[in-house]
N, C-alpha and C positions, 0 to 999 in steps of 0.2 A: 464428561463434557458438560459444559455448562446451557442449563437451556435458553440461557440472555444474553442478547452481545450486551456488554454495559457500553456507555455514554458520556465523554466528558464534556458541555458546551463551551467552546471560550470565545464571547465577544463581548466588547464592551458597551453594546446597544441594550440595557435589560427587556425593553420591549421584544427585540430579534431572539433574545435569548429564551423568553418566554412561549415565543410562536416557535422554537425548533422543541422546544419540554414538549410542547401538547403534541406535535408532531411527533416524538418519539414514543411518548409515552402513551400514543395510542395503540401502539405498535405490539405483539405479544412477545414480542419475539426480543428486544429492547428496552433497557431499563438503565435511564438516565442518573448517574451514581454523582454528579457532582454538575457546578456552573463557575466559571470564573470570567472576570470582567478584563482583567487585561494577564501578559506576557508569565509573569514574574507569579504572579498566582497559581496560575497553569500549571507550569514546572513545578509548582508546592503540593498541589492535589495529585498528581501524576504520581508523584513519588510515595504518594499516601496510599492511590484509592487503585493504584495500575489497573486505569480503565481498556477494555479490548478497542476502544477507537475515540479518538480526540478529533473533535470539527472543530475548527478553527479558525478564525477571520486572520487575517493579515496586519490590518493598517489599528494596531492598538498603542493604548499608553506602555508605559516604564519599560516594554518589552515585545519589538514585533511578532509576529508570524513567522517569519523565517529562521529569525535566531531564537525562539523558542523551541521550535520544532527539532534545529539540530540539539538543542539539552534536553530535550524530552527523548528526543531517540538515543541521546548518553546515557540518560537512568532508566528508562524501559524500552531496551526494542524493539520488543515482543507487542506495544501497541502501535497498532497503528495512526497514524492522521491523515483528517482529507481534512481539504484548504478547502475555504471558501473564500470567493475573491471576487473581485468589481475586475481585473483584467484578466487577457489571455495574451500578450504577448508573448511572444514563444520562449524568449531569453528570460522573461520574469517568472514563466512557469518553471523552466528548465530550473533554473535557481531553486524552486520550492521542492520539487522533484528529489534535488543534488541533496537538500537538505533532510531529506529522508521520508517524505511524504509520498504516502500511497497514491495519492491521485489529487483531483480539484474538482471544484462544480462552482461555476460561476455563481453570483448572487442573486439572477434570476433565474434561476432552476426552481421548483417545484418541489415543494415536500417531499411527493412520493417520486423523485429524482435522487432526492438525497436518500433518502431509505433504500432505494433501491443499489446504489454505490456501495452503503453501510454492508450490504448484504454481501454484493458481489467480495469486497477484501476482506469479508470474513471465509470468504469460503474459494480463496487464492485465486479468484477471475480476475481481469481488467478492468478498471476502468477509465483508462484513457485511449486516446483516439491513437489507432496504430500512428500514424506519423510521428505523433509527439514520442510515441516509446522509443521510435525509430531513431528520433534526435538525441534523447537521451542515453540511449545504448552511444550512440557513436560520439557522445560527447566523454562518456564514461572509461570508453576504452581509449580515448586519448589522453587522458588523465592516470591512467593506470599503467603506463611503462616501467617498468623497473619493481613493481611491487611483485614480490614473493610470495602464492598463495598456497594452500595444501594442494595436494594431487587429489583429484579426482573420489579414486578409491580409499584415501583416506576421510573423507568427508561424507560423502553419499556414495547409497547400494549402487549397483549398477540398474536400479529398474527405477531407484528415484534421479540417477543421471539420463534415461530415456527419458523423462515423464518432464525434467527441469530442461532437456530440450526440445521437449515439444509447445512447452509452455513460453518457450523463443521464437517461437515461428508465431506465435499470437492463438494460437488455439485457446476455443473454448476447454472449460473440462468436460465438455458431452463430449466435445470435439477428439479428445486425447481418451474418455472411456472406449468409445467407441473404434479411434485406429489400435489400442490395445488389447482390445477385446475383455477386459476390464467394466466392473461394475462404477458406477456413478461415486458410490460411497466410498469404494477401494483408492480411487482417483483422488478425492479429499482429502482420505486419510494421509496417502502416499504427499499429496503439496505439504501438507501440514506437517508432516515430518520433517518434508525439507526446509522450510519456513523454521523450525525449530532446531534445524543444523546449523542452520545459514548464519540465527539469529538475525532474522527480520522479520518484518510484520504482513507485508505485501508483495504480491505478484513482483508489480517495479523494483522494487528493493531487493527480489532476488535477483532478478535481472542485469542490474546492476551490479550487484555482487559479485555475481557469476563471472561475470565480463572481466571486472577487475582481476579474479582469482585463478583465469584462463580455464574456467571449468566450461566454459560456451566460447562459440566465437561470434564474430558480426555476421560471418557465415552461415554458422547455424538459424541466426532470427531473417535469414534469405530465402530459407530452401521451403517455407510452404507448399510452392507451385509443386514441388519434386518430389514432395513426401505423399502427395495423396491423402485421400481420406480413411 
């Protein structure tokens, strides 16, 4: 396992770019492997440098945020992106979401806001607000009628199908060690598997996935209250 998440910056403010480098690279755990200024750059480093997480602004030249992000997730799945963005309207999020983005953190968020995101999709938490996943799951499975996906058993063990429905209910992974009676690390290990079955990069994007594949249902991201701790 690698001891660094690496880093890719894309915005086209070099100033902004320069306060997230010192920000990151204060960081031990983080190491900033590349910077690009707008869309089309992005996509060129990606495929060079397949960084473990691309932050991303939206509103750039030759190439926005949204449609960069769906051909960054064409040539690496396996990294993830979190948007940074001046809006939250639900249908402009949802859009960034659909396009394969781990999460968002507004542009006034706080450094250690964004480090702390960086952290959590490295290690298959959340980081968006349950409602938002909630829309996104149900926009996802109305989208997904008629698609064909593997069964169950041929995709995931049966303990990483417990572990990828508990992680629909919005559980933490203390939250999922714990009703499993499972170690913290076993819990990681086991998301990261499935992340790497899945071929995604994030929590949302299995989620997502999942939905589409009939391997979860809307049901299952309901039953919190039922399942206990």
């Amino acid at each position: 396992m690698k001891s660094k998440t690496t880093v890719l910056i894309v915005d086209d403010h070099p100033l902004l770019r320069e306060a997230l480098r010192q920000v990151f690279s204060n960081q031990k755990d983080m190491d900033v492997v590349g910077e690009a200024g707008d869309g089309e750059e992005a996509i060129t480093l990606v495929s060079q440098l397949k960084p473990d997480i691309v932050v991303i602004d939206i509103m750039m030249p030759k190439l926005d945020g949204i449609e960069a992000s769906k051909q960054i997730k064409k040539i690496a799945p396996n990294t993830a992106i979190l948007i940074l963005t001046a809006y939250d309207d639900d249908n402009y999020v949802l859009g960034l979401l659909e396009a394969g983005a781990a999460g968002y953190l507004l542009k006034s968020a706080r450094g250690q806001d964004l480090v702390e995101a960086i952290r959590a999709i490295q290690t298959g938490e959340s980081v968006l607000h349950p409602k938002i996943i909630e829309k996104l799951l149900k926009r996802a499975v109305s989208k997904s009628a008629g698609i064909e996906g593997p069964k169950a058993s041929e995709l995931l063990s049966d303990r990483e199908m417990e572990i990828l429905k508990l992680l629909a209910t919005g559980r933490s992974n203390k939250q999922i060690a714990e009703k499993l009676c499972l170690s913290l690390r076993t819990v990681k290990a086991h998301i990261s598997n499935i992340f790497a079955k899945m071929n995604v990069a994030s929590r949302s994007e299995a989620l997502v996935e999942a939905l589409k594949l009939g391997l979860v249902t809307l049901r299952d991201t309901e039953q919190e209250e039922n399942l206990g701790s």
